[in-house]
Backbone as JSON, one array per atom type, in Angstrom:
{
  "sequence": "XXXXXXXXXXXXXXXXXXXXXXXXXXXXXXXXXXXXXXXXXXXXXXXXXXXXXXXXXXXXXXXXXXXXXXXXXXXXXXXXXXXXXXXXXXXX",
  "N": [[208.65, -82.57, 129.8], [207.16, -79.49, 128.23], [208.27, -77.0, 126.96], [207.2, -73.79, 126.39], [206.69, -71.5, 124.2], [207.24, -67.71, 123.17], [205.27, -65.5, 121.34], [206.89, -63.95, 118.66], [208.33, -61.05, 116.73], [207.91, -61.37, 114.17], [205.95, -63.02, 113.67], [203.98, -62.22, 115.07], [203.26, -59.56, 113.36], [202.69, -61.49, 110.92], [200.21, -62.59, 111.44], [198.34, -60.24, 112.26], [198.4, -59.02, 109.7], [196.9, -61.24, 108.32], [194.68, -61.2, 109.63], [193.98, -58.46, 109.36], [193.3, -58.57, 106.59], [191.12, -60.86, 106.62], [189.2, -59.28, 107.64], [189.25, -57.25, 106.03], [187.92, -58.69, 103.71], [185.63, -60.09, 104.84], [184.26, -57.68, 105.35], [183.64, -56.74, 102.52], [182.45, -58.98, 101.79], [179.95, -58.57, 103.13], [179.13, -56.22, 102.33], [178.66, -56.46, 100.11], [176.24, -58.57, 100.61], [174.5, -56.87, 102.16], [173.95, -54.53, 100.72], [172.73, -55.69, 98.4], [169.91, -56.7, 99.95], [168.78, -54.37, 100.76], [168.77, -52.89, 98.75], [166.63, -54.66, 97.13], [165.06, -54.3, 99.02], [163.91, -51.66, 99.02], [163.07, -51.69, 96.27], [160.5, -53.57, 96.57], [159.54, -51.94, 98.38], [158.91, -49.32, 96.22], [157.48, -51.27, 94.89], [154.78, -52.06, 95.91], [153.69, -49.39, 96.75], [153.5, -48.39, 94.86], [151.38, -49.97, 93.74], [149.57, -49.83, 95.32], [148.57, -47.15, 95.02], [147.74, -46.9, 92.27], [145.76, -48.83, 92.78], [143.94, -47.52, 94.25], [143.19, -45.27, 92.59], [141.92, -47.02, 90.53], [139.93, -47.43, 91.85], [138.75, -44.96, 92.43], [138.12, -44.44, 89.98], [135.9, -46.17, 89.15], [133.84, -45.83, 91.21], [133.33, -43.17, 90.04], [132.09, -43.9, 87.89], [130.18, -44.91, 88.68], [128.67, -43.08, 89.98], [127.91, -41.29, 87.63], [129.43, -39.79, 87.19], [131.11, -38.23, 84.24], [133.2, -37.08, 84.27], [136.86, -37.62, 84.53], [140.06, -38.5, 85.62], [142.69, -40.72, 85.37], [145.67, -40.82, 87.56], [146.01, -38.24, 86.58], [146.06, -38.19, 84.36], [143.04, -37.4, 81.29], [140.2, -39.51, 81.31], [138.31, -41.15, 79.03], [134.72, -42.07, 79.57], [133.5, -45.21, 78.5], [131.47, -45.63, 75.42], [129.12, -47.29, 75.82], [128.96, -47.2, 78.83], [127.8, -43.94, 78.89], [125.92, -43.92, 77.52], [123.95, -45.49, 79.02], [124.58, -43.68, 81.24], [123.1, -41.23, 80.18], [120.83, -42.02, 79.78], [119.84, -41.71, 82.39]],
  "CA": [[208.03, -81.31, 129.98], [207.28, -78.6, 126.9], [208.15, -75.33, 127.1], [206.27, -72.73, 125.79], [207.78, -70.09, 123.6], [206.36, -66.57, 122.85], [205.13, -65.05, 119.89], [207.99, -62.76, 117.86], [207.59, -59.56, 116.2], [207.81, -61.63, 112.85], [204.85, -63.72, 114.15], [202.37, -61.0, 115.47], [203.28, -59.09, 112.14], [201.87, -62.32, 110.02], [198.88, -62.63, 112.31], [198.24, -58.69, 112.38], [198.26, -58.91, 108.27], [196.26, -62.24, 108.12], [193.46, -60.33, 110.73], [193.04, -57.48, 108.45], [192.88, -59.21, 105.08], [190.07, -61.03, 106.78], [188.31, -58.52, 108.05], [188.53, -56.62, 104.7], [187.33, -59.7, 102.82], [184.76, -60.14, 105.33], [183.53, -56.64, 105.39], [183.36, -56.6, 101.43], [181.09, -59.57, 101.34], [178.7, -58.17, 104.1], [178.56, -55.14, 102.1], [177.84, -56.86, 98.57], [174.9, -58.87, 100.99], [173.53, -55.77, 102.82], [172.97, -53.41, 99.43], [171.19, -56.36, 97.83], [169.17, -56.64, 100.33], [168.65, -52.94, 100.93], [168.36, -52.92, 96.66], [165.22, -55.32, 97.01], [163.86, -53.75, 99.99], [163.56, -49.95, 98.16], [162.62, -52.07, 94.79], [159.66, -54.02, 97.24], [158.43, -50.4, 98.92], [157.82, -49.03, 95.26], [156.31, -51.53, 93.96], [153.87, -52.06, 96.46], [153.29, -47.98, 96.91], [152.69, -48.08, 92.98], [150.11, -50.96, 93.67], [148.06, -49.1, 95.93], [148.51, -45.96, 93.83], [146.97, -47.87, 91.39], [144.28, -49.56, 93.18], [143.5, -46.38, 95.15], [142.88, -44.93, 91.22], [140.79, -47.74, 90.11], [138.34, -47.33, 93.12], [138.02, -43.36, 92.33], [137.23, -44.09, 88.75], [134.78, -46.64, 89.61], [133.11, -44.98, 91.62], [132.6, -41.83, 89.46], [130.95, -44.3, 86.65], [128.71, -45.61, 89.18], [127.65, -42.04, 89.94], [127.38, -41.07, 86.19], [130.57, -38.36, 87.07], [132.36, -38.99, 84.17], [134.75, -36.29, 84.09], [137.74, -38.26, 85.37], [141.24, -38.97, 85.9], [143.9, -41.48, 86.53], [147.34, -40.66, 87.37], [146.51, -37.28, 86.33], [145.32, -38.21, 82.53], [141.82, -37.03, 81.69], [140.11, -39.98, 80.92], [136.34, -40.86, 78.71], [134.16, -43.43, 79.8], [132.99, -46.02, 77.44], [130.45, -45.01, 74.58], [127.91, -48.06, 76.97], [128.32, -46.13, 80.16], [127.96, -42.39, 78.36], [124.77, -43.93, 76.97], [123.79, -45.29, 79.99], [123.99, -42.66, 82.47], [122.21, -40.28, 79.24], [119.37, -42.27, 79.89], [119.28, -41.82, 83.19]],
  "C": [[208.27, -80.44, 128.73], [207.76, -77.36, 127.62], [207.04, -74.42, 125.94], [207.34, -71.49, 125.31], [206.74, -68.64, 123.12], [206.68, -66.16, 121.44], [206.56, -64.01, 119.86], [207.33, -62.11, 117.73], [207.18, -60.13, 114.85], [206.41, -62.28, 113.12], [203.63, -62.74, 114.26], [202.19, -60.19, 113.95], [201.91, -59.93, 111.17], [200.62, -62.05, 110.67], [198.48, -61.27, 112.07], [197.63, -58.78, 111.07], [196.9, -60.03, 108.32], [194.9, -61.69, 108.83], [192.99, -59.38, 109.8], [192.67, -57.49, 107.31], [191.22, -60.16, 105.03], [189.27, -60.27, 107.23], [187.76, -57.5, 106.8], [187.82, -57.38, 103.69], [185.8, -59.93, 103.34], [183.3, -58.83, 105.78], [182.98, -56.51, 103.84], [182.29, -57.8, 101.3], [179.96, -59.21, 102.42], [178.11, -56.72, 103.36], [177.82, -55.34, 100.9], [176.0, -57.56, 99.21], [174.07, -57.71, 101.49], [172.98, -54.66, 101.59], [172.09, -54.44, 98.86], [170.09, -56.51, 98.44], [168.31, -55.23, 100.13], [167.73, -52.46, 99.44], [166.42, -53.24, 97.09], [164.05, -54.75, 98.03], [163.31, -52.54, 99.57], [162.55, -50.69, 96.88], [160.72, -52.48, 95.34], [158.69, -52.93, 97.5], [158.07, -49.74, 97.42], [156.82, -49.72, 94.8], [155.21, -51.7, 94.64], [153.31, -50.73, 96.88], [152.82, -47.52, 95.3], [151.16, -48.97, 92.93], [149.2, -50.25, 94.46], [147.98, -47.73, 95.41], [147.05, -45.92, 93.02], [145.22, -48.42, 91.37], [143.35, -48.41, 93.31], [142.69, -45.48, 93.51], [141.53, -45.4, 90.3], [139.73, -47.57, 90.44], [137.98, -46.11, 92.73], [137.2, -43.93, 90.94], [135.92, -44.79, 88.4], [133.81, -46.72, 90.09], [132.42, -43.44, 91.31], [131.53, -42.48, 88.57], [129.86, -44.86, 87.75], [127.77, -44.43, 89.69], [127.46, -41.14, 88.79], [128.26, -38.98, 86.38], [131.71, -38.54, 85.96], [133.36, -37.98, 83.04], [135.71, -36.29, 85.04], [139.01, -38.48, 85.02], [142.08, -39.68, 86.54], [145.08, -41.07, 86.16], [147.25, -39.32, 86.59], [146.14, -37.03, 84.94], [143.76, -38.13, 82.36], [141.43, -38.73, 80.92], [138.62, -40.09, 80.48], [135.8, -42.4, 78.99], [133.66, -44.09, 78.54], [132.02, -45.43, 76.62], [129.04, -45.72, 75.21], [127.83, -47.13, 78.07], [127.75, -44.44, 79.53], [126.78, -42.93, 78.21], [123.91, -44.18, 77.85], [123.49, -44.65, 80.99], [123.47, -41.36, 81.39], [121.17, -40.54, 79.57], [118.98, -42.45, 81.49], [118.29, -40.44, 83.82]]
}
């Protein structure tokens, strides 16, 4: 027959230490994975809010040369249509 013996104070101590060394090891790599993520997910929402920016830009100015409006801007910069379209919508 075994006996069974109970933990010490020196025992629970180790264990106690060994518990929170992993838990701080284990919290530091969950935190290095959760900002990268986090990183790429912010990096993801600009760039796809710059892409339809963008697009959303293209379509206005495209639509001014096809109605021979072409006092225009993207992003705020005045821009001149080609010296073909200018001649173009002259002769229309």
């Amino acid at each position: 027959m075994t006996s069974v013996t109970a933990l010490d104070s020196t025992q629970i101590t180790k264990i106690g230490v060994g518990a929170i060394i992993a838990l701080v090891v284990v919290g530091f790599v969950l935190s290095l994975i959760i900002t990268a993520i986090v990183g790429r997910v912010i990096i993801a929402v600009v760039v796809v809010a710059l892409g339809i920016l963008v697009w959303q830009q293209r379509t206005v100015i495209e639509d001014h040369v096809k109605k021979c409006q072409l006092d225009m801007s993207f992003l705020g910069i005045h821009v001149n249509a080609p010296e073909h379209v200018q001649q173009a919508c002259n002769l229309q």
